[in-house]
N, C-alpha and C positions, 0 to 999 in steps of 0.2 A: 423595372424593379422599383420597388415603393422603397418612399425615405425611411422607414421603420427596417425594411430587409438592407437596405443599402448601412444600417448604422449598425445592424445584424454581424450585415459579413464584412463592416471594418471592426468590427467590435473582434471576430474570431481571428481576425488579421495580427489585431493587437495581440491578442493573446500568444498568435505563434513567436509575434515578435518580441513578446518578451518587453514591451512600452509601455511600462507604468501610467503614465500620466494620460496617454489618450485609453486604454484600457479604463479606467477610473472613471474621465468622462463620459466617453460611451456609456458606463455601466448606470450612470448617472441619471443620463439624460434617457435611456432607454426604460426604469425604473420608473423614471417620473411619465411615460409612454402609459405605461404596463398599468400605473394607477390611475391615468385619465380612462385608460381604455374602460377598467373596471365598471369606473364614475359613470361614463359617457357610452359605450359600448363604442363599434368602430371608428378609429380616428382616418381624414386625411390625410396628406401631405401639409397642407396647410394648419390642421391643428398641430400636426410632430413640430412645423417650424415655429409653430408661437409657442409652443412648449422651450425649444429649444433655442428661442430667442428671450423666455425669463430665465432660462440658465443661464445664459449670457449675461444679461442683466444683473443676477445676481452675483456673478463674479465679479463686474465693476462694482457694486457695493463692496463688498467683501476687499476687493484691491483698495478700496478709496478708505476702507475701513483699517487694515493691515498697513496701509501706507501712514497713517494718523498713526496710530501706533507704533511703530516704526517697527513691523514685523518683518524685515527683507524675507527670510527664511520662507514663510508662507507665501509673500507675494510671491516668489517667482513660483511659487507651484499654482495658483490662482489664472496667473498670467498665462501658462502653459494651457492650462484647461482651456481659457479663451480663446487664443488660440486654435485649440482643436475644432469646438463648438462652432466659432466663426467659419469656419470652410465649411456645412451645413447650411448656411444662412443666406441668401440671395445676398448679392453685392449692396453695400447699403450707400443710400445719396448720399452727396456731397453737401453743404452748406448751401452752394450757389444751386443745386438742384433743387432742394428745395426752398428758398427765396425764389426762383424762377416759377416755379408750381402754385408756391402760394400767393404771389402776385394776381398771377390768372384767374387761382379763387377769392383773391379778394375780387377784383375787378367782377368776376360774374355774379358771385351775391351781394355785389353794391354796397360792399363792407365801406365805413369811412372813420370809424372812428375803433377805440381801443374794448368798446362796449359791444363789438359786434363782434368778436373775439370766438366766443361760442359757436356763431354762425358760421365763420369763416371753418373752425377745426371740425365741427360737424361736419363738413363737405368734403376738408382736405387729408383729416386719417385715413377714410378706407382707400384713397389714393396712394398711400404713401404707406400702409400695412407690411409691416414685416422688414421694409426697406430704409426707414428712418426712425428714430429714437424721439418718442410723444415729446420730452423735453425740449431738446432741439427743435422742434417745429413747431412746438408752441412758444417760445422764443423769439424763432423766424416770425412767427404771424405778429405778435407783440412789437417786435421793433419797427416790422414794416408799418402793421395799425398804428403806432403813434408818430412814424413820420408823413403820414397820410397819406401813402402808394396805394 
């Protein structure tokens, strides 16, 4: 079963069940599907989860957003959605996984300073695709590049 049918028949799951909130999402993130497909004609697996990883994404805006505002009402429905969205999503690294990862790339493209920075992330995203958040690991490559690892 493909990630599109699988978000299908929890989407009609929801419905029986009567679950606002993952109902909602599903409908969301399967919508924002429906438009790539349009755009792009057939999607993977892999493009549903980067679809489905800027949904993601734009929740934590949204939460980081509502939280500054001091929307509680909204957050927790924001929160919820994430929630959902995340159980789609491959299990994502840990800090020290990727510090561990990006070590290695530094070390094989002979990175040594904080100017190599570019070098380093051109190698180490599509390793880390899907599973770690670009922020985060440009971060990780930054502190490690300027303690010289």
């Amino acid at each position: 079963m493909s990630l599109k049918e699988t978000l299908q028949a929890d989407l009609k799951e929801a419905m029986r069940q009567n679950d606002t909130v993952r109902k909602t999402a599903l409908r969301l993130v399967l919508a924002a599907v429906t438009n790539a497909e349009i755009e792009r004609g057939p999607l993977s697996d892999a493009d549903i989860q980067a679809i489905i990883a800027k949904q993601v994404k734009q929740r934590r805006e949204s939460l980081a957003a509502f939280q500054k505002g001091g929307r509680e009402d909204l957050m927790a429905q924001e929160e919820a959605e994430l929630k959902v969205l995340s159980a789609y999503l491959p299990q994502q690294m840990s800090r020290a996984e990727i510090e561990e990862l990006a070590a290695q790339v530094i070390a094989q493209v002979g990175a040594t300073s904080p100017r190599d920075l570019g070098k380093v992330m051109r190698e180490l995203m599509p390793r880390v695709k899907g599973r770690a958040d670009g922020r985060l690991v440009n971060e990780v490559v930054r502190e490690l590049l300027s303690r010289g690892t």
